[in-house]
N, C-alpha and C positions, 0 to 999 in steps of 0.2 A: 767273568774274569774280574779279580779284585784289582781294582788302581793302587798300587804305593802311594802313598803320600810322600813327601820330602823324607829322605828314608835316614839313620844312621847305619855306620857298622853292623852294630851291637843288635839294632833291631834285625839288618838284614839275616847275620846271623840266626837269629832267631826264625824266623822265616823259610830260610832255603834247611835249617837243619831236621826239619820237618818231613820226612819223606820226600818223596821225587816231585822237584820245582822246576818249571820254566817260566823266567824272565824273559819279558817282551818288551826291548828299550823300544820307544817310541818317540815321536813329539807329534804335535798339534798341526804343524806345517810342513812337513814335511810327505810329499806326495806319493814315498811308494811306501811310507805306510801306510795311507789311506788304501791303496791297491791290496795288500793285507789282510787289513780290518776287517773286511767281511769274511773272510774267510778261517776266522780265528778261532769262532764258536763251534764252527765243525771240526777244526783240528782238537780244540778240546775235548770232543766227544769222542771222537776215533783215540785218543790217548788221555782217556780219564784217569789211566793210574796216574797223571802227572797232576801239581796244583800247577794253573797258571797265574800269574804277576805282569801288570800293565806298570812300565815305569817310565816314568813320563824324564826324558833324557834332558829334558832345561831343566826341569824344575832337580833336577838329580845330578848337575855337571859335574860334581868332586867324585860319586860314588861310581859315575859312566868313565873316568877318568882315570879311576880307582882299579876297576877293572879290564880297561882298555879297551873302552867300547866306543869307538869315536866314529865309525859310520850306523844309520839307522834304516831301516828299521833291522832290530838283531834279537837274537835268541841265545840264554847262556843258560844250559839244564845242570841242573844239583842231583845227587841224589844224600841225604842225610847231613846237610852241607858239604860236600864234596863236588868240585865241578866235575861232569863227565862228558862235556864238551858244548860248543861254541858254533854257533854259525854269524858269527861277528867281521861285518863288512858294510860297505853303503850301498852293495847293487841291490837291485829291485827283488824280492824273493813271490815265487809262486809257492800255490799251494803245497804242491807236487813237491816241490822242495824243501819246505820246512818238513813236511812228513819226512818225506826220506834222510833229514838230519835226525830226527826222532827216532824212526824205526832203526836207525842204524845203531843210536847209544846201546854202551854197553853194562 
């Protein structure tokens, strides 16, 4: 999974309008994305049509702000830049969970 760097707009644009994206807000200290984390590269695999994005929510507070993502760890999938939805909250997420937010996009 690629990390964003300090992202703009204009770039994120670029990025999610690329075929189908999931965005992985995250941060560094925060404990139930560590819970997560390992669990990431297998969701990647079971859902390779998607590209995944690690974006790191300090280093990104205007664009996490931008998009109304103010608990972490969260998930916002694109398809062509288009969002087609959101599992955007601060509870802890399992595995099981983010698939089944996956599996369900339309």
């Amino acid at each position: 999974m690629e990390k964003l760097p300090v992202i703009k707009d204009d770039q994120l644009i670029d990025k999610i309008g690329q075929g189908k994206v999931v965005l992985f807000f995250t941060a560094g200290w925060c404990p139930d994305c560590r819970f997560i984390k390992p669990a990431v590269p297998e969701i990647e695999q079971d859902f390779a049509d998607y590209t995944f994005y690690t974006v790191d929510r300090d280093e990104n507070i205007d664009l996490a702000a931008e998009l109304n993502v103010f608990g972490i760890p969260s998930f916002i999938a694109y398809d062509h830049g288009k969002e087609i939805g959101r599992l955007v909250n601060k509870d802890r997420k399992t595995k099981e969970q983010v698939e089944d937010f996956l599996r369900n996009l339309k």
